[in-house]
BALOBA-1460 file (C-alpha; in Angstrom, 3 decimals):
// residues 299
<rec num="1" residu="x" x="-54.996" y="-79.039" z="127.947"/>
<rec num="2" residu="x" x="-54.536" y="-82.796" z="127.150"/>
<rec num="3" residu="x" x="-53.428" y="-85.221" z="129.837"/>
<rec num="4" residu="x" x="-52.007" y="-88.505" z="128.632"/>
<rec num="5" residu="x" x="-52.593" y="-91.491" z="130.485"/>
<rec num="6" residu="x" x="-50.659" y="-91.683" z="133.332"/>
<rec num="7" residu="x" x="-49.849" y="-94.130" z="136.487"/>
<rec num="8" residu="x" x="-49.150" y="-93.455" z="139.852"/>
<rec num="9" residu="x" x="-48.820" y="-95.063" z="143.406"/>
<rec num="10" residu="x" x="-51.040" y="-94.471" z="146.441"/>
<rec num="11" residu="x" x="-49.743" y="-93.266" z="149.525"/>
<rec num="12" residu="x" x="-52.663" y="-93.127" z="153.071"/>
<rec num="13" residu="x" x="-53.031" y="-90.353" z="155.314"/>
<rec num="14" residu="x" x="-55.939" y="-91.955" z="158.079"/>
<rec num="15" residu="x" x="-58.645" y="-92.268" z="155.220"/>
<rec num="16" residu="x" x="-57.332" y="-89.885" z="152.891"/>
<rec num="17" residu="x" x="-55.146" y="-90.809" z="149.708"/>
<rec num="18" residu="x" x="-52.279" y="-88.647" z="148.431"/>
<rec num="19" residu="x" x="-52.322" y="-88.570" z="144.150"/>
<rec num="20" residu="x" x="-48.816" y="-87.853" z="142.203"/>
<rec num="21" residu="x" x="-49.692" y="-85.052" z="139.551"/>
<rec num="22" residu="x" x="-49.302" y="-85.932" z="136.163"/>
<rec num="23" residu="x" x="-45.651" y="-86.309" z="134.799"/>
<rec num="24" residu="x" x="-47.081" y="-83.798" z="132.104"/>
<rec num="25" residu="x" x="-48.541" y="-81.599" z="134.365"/>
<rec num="26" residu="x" x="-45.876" y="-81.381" z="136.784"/>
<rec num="27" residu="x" x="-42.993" y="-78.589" z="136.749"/>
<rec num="28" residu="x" x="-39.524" y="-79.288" z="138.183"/>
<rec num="29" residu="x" x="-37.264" y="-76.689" z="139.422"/>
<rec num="30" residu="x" x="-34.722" y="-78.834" z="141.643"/>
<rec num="31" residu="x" x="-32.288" y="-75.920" z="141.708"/>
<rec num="32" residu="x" x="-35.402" y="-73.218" z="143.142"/>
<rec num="33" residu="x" x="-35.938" y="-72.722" z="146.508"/>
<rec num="34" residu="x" x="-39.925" y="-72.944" z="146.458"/>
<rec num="35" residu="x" x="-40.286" y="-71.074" z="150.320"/>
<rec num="36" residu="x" x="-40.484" y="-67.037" z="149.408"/>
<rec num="37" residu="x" x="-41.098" y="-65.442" z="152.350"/>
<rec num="38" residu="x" x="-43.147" y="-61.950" z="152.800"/>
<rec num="39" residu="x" x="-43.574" y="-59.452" z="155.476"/>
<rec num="40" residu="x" x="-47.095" y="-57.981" z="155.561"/>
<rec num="41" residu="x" x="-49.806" y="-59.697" z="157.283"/>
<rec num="42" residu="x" x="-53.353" y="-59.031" z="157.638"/>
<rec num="43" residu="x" x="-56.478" y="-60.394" z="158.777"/>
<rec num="44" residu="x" x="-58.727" y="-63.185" z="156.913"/>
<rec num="45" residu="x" x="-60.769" y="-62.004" z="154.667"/>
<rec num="46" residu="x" x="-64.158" y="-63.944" z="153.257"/>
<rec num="47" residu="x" x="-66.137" y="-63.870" z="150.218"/>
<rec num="48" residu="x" x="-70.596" y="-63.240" z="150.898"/>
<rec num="49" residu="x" x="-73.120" y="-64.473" z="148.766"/>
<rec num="50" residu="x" x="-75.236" y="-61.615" z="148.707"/>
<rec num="51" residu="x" x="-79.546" y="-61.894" z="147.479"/>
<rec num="52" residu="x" x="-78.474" y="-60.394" z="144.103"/>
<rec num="53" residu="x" x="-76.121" y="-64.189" z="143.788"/>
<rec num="54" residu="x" x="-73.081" y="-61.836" z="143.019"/>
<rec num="55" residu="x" x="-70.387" y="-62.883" z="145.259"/>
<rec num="56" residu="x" x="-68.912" y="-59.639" z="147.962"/>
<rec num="57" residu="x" x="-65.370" y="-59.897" z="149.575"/>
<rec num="58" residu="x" x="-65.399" y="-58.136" z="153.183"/>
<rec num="59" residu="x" x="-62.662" y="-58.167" z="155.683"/>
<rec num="60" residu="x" x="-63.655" y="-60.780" z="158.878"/>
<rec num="61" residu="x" x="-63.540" y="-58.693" z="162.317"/>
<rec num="62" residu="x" x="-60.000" y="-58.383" z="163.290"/>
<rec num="63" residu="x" x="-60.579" y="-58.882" z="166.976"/>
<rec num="64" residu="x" x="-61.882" y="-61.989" z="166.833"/>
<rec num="65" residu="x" x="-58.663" y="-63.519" z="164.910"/>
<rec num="66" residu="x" x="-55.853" y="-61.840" z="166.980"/>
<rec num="67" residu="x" x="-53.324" y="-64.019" z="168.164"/>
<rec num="68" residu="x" x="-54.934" y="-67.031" z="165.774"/>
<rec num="69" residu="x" x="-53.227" y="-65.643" z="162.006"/>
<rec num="70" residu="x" x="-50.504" y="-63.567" z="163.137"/>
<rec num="71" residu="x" x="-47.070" y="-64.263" z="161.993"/>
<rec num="72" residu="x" x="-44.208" y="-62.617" z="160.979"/>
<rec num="73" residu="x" x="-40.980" y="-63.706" z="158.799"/>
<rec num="74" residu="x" x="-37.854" y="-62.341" z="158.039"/>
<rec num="75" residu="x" x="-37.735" y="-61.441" z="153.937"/>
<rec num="76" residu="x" x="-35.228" y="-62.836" z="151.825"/>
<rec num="77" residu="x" x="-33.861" y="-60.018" z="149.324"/>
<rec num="78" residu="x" x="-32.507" y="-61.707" z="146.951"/>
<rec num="79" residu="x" x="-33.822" y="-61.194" z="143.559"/>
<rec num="80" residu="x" x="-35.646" y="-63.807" z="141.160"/>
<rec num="81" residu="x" x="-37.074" y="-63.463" z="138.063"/>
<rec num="82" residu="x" x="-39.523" y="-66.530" z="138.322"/>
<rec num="83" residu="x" x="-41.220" y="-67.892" z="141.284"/>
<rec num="84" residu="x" x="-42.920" y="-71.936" z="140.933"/>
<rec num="85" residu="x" x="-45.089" y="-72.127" z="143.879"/>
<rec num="86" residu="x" x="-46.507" y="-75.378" z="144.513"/>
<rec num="87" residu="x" x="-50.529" y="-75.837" z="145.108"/>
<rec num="88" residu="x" x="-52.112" y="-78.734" z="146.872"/>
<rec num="89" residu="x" x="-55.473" y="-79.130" z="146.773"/>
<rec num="90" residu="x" x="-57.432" y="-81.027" z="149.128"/>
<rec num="91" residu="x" x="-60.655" y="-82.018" z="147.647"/>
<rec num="92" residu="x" x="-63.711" y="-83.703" z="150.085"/>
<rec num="93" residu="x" x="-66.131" y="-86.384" z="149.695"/>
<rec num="94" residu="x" x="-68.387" y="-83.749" z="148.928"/>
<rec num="95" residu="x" x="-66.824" y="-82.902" z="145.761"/>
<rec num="96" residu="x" x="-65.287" y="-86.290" z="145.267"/>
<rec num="97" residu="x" x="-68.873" y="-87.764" z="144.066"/>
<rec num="98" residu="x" x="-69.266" y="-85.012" z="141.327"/>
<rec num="99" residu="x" x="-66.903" y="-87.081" z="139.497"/>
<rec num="100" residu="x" x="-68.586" y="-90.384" z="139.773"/>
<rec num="101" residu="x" x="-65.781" y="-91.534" z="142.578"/>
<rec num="102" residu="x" x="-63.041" y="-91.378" z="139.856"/>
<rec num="103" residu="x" x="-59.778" y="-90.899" z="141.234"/>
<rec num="104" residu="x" x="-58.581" y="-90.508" z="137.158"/>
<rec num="105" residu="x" x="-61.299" y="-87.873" z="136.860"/>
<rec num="106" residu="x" x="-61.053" y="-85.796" z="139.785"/>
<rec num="107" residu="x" x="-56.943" y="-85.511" z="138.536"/>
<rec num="108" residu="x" x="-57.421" y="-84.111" z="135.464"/>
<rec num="109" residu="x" x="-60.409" y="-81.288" z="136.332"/>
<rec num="110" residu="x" x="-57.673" y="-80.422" z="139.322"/>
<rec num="111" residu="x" x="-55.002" y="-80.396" z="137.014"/>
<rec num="112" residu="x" x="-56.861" y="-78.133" z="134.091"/>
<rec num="113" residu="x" x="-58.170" y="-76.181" z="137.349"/>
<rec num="114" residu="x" x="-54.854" y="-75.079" z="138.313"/>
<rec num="115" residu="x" x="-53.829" y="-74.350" z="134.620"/>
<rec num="116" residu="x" x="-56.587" y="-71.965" z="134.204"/>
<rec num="117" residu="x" x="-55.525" y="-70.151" z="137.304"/>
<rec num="118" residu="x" x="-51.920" y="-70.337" z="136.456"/>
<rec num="119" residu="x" x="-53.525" y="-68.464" z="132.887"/>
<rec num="120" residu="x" x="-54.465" y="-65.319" z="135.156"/>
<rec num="121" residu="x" x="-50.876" y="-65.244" z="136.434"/>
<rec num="122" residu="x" x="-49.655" y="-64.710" z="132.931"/>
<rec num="123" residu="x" x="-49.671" y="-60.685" z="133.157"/>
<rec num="124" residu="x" x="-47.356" y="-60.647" z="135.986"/>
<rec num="125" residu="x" x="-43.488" y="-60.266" z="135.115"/>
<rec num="126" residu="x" x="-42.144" y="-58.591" z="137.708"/>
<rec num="127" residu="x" x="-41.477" y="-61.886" z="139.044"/>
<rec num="128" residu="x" x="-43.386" y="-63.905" z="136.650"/>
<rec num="129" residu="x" x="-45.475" y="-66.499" z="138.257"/>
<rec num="130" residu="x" x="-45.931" y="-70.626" z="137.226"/>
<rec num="131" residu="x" x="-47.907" y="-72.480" z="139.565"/>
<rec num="132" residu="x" x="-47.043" y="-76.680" z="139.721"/>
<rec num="133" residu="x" x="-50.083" y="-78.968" z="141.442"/>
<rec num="134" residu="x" x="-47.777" y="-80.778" z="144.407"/>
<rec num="135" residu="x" x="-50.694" y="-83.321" z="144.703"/>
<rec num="136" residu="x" x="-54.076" y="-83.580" z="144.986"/>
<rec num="137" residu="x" x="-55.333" y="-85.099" z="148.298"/>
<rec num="138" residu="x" x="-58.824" y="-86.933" z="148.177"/>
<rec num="139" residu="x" x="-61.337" y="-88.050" z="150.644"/>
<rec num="140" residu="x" x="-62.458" y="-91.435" z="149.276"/>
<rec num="141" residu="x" x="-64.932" y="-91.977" z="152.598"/>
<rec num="142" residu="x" x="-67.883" y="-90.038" z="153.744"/>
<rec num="143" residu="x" x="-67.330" y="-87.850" z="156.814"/>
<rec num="144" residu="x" x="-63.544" y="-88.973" z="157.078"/>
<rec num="145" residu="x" x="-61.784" y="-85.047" z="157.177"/>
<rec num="146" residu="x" x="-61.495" y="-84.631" z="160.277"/>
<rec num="147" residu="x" x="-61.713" y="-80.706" z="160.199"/>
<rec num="148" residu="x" x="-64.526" y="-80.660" z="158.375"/>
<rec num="149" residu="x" x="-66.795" y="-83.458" z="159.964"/>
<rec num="150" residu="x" x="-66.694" y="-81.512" z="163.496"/>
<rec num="151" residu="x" x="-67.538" y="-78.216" z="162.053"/>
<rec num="152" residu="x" x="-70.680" y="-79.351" z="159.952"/>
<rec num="153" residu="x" x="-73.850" y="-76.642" z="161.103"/>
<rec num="154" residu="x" x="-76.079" y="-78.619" z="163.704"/>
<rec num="155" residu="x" x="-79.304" y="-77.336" z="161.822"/>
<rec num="156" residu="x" x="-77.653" y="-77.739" z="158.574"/>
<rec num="157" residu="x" x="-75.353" y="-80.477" z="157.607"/>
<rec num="158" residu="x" x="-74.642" y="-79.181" z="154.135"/>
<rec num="159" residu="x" x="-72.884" y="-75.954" z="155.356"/>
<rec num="160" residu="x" x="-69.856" y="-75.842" z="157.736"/>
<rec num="161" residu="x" x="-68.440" y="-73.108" z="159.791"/>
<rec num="162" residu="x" x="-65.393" y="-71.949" z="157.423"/>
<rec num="163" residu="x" x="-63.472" y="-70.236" z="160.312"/>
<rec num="164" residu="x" x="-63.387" y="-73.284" z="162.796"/>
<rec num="165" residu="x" x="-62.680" y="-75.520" z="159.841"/>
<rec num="166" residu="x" x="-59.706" y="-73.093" z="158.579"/>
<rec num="167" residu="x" x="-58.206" y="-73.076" z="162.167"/>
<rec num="168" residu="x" x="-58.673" y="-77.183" z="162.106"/>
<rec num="169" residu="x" x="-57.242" y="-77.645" z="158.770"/>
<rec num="170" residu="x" x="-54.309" y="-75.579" z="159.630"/>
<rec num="171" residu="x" x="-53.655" y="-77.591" z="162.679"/>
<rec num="172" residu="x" x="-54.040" y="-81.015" z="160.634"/>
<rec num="173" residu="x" x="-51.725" y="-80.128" z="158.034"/>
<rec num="174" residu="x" x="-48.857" y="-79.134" z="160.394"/>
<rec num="175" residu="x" x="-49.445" y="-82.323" z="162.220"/>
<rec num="176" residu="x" x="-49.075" y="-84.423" z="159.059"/>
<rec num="177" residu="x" x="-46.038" y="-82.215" z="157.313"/>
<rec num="178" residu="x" x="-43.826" y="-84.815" z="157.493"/>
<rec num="179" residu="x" x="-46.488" y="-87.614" z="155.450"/>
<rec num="180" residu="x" x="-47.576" y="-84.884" z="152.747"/>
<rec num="181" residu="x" x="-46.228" y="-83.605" z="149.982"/>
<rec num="182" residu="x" x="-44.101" y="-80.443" z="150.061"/>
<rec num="183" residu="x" x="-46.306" y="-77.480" z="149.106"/>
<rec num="184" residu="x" x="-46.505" y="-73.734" z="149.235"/>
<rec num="185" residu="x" x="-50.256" y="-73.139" z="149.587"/>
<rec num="186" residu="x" x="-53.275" y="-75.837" z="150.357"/>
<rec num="187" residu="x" x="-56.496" y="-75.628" z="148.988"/>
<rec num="188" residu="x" x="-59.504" y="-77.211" z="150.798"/>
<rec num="189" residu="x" x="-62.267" y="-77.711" z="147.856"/>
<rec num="190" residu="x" x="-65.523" y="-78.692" z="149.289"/>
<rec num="191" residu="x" x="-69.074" y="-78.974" z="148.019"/>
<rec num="192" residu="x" x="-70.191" y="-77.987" z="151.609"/>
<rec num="193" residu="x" x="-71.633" y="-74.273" z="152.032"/>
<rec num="194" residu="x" x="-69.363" y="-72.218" z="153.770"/>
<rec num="195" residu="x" x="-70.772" y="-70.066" z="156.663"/>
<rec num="196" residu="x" x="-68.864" y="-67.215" z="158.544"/>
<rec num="197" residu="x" x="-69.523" y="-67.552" z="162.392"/>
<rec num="198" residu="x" x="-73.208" y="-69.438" z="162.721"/>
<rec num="199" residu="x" x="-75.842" y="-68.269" z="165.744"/>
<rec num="200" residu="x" x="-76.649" y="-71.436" z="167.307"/>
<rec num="201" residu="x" x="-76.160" y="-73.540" z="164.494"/>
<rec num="202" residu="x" x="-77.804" y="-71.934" z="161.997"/>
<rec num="203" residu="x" x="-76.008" y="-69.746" z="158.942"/>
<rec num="204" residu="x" x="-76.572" y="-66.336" z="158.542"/>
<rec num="205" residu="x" x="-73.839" y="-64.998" z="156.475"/>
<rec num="206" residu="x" x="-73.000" y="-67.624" z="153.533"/>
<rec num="207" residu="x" x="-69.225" y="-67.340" z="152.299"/>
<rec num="208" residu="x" x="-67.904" y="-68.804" z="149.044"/>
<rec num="209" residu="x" x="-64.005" y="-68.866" z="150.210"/>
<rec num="210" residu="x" x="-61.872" y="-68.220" z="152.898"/>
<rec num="211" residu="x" x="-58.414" y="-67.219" z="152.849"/>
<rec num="212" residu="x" x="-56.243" y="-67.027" z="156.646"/>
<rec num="213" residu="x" x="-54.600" y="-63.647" z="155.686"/>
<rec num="214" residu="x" x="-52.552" y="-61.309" z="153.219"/>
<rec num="215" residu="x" x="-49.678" y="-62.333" z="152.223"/>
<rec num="216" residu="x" x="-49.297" y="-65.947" z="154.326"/>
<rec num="217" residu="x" x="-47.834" y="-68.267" z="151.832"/>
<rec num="218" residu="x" x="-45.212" y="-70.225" z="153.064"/>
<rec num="219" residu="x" x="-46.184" y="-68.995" z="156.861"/>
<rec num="220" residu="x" x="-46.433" y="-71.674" z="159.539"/>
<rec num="221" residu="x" x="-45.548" y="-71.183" z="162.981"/>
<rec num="222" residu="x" x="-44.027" y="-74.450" z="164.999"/>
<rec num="223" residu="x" x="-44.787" y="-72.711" z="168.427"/>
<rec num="224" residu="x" x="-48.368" y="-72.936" z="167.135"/>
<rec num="225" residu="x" x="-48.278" y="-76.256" z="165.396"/>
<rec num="226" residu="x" x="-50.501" y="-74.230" z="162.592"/>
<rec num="227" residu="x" x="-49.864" y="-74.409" z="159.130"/>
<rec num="228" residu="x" x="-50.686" y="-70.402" z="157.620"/>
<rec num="229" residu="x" x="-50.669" y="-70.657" z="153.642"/>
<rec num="230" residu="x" x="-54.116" y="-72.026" z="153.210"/>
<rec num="231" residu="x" x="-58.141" y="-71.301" z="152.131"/>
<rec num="232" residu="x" x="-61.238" y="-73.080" z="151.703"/>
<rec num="233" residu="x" x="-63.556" y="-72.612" z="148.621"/>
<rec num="234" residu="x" x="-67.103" y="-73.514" z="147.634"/>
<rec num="235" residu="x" x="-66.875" y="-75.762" z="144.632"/>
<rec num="236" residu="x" x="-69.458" y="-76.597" z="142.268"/>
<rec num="237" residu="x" x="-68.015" y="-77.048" z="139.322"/>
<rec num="238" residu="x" x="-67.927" y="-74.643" z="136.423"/>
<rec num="239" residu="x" x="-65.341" y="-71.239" z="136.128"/>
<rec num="240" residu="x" x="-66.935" y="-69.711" z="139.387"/>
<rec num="241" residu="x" x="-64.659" y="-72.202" z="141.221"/>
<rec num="242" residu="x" x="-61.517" y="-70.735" z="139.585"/>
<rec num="243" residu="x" x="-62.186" y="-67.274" z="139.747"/>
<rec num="244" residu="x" x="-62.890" y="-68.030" z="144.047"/>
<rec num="245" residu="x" x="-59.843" y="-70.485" z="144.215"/>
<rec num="246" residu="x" x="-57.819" y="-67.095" z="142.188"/>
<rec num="247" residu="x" x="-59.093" y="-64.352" z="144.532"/>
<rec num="248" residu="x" x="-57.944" y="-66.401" z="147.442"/>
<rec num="249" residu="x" x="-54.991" y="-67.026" z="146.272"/>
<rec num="250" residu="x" x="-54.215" y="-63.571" z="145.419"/>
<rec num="251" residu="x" x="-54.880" y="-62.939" z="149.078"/>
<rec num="252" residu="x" x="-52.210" y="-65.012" z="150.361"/>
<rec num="253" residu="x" x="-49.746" y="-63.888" z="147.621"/>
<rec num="254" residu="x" x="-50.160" y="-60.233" z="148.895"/>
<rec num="255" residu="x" x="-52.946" y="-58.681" z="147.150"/>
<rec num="256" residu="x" x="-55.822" y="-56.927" z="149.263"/>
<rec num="257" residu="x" x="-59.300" y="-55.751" z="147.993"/>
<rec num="258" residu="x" x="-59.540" y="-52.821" z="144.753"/>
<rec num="259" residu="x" x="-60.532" y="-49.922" z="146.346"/>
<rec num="260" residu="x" x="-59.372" y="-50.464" z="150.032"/>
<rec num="261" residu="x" x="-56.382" y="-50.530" z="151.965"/>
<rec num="262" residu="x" x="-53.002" y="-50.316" z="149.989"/>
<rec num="263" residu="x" x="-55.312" y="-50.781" z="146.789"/>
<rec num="264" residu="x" x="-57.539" y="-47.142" z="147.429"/>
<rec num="265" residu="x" x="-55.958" y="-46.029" z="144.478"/>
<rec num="266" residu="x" x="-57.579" y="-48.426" z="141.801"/>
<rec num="267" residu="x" x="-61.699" y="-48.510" z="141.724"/>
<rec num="268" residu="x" x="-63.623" y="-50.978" z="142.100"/>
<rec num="269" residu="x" x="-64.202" y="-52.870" z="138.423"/>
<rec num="270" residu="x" x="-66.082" y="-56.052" z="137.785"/>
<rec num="271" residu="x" x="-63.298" y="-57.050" z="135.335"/>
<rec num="272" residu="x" x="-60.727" y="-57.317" z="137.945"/>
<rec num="273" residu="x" x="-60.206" y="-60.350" z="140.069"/>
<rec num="274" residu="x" x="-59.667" y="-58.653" z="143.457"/>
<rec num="275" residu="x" x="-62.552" y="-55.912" z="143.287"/>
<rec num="276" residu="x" x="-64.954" y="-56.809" z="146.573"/>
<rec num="277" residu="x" x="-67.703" y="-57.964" z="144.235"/>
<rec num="278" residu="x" x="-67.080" y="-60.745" z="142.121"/>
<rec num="279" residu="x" x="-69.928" y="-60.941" z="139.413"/>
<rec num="280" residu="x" x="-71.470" y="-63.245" z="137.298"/>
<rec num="281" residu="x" x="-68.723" y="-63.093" z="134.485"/>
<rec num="282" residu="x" x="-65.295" y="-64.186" z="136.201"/>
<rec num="283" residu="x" x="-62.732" y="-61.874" z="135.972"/>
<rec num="284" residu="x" x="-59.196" y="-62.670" z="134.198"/>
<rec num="285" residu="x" x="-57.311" y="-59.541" z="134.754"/>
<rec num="286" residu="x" x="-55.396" y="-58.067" z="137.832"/>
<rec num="287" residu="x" x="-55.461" y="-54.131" z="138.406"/>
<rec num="288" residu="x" x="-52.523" y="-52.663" z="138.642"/>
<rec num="289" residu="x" x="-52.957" y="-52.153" z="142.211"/>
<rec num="290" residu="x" x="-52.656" y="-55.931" z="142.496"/>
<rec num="291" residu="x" x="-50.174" y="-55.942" z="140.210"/>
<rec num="292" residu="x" x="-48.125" y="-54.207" z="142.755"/>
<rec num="293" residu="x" x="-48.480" y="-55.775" z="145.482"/>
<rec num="294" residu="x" x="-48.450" y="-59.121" z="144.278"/>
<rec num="295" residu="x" x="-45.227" y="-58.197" z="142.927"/>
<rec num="296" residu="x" x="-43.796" y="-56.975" z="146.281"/>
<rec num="297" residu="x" x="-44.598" y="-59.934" z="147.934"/>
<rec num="298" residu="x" x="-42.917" y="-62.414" z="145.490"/>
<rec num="299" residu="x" x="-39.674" y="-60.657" z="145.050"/>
C-alpha cells in the first residue's frame, strides 16, 4: 500500500501527541453507528513465550480478575451487513525509536499494520469486517505513559507487568475520552517485554499480548471509570507483530481459543490464527469455529 504525502495538525495529551490518519487511509461511514455491542464476556486471556520461541495462548486465572473485566451490555438486534470498527493504536517510546523518532514513519508502518490485519478479516461476510486507524497516539518522551512507567519490573526495566499496565491503561483512557479520538478498540504497542504477574520483581512467565476479555469491544463501564475494548502487544517489528495484534483482536471481537471452550469443535492447527500456539509462520486464516463466533458477536 502507497501513502501519499500527507499533512496533519498536532493535538497534546500530557506528553503524548494525537496523529490524524492519512486522508487515504482513512474510511468514512458518517451514516454507521461504529458502537456494536455484544453479550458474552470472559476472562483475559495472554499469549507465553514458551523455550521452543513458539508463542502459547492460555487463559489468565479467573479469580484473580473478578470484579476487574466484568461487564455486561444490552445487544442491539438489528442487522448489518458491514461493520467499520475503528483501531487506535498507542505506540511507546519504546517502539517510537525503531523508527528513528519519525512521526512520518511511525504513520505509515501503523497504517500498512492495520491494512494487513484488516487482509485477515477478508474471509468474514457474515458481517463483513473493514477496520479504519482512528489515530495513532505516540509517546515522543522517554518514560512519559503513565501506565507503563509505574509498572516497569524492579529487576528488569525492559519488561513490564502486562496486567497492572492493562488495568492502568484502561483507567487512563476513560479519563481522557473526551481529548481522544473516538475509537472502538485501543492498541498499546510497546517494545517492552510483557510479563504475566512477576514474583518480587522478577518475570517468570513472558507474554507477547494481552487482551482484557472475549468479546469487550466497545465495553466501558462509567461506574468504573475503565475503558474495556483494549490489549497490549510485544512489538518488534516484522509480521509476528500482526499476527499478535490479530489474535488479540479476535479476542475482543468474540473469538476464544481452537480447541477450547465454544471452539472444542475445531482442532488445534498452526494455520489458524486463534489455535493456542502461534508458530513461527503467522497464520492468515480463521477456522470456522472463529468464523462463528466472530460472526455472532458483530451482528
Amino acid at each position: 500500500m502507497i501513502i501519499l504525502p500527507f499533512f496533519y495538525q498536532e493535538e497534546t495529551i500530557d506528553n503524548l501527541q494525537i496523529k490524524p490518519v492519512p486522508t487515504g487511509v482513512r474510511i468514512f461511514e458518517d451514516d454507521f453507528n461504529r458502537k456494536f455491542n455484544a453479550s458474552k464476556i470472559s476472562v483475559p486471556l495472554a499469549i507465553k513465550e514458551t523455550m521452543s520461541n513458539n508463542l502459547q495462548f492460555d487463559v489468565v486465572n479467573q479469580e484473580s480478575i473478578q470484579g476487574k473485566w466484568t461487564i455486561v451490555r444490552k445487544r442491539n438486534n438489528r442487522h448489518v451487513t458491514t461493520v467499520f470498527p475503528e483501531v487506535l493504536f498507542i505506540v511507546d517510546y519504546s517502539r517510537f525509536a525503531d523508527f528513528g523518532y519519525s512521526e512520518r514513519r511511525v504513520m505509515r508502518y501503523y497504517s500498512e499494520f492495520l491494512n494487513s490485519m484488516d487482509i485477515r478479516f477478508q474471509s468474514l461476510t457474515n458481517p463483513r469486517v473493514k477496520f479504519s486507524l482512528s489515530a495513532v497516539l505516540v509517546d515522543k518522551k522517554r518514560d512519559m505513559m503513565p501506565f507503563l512507567k509505574r509498572n516497569r519490573l524492579r529487576d528488569d526495566r525492559n519488561m513490564i507487568d502486562v496486567e497492572k499496565t492493562l488495568e492502568d491503561f484502561s483507567a487512563y483512557l476513560y479519563d481522557n475520552r473526551q481529548s481522544l479520538p473516538s475509537f472502538d478498540i485501543a492498541i498499546l504497542i510497546t517494545k517492552f517485554g510483557l510479563c504475566l504477574r512477576p514474583h518480587w520483581g522478577r518475570c517468570e512467565i513472558k507474554l507477547a499480548g494481552l487482551a482484557t476479555g472475549i468479546g469487550l469491544a466497545c465495553h466501558s463501564d462509567s461506574s468504573k471509570r475503565k475503558t474495556y475494548s483494549i490489549a497490549a502487544i510485544q512489538d518488534i517489528g516484522g509480521p509476528m507483530g500482526v499476527s499478535i495484534a490479530t489474535h488479540e483482536l479476535g479476542h475482543l471481537l468474540g473469538a476464544d481459543h481452537d480447541g477450547s471452550g465454544l471452539n472444542a469443535d475445531c482442532p488445534v492447527n498452526s494455520e489458524y490464527i486463534m489455535e493456542p500456539d502461534l508458530q513461527t509462520i503467522p497464520p492468515l486464516e480463521w477456522s470456522h469455529c472463529s468464523k462463528k463466533q466472530l460472526s455472532k458477536f458483530l451482528k
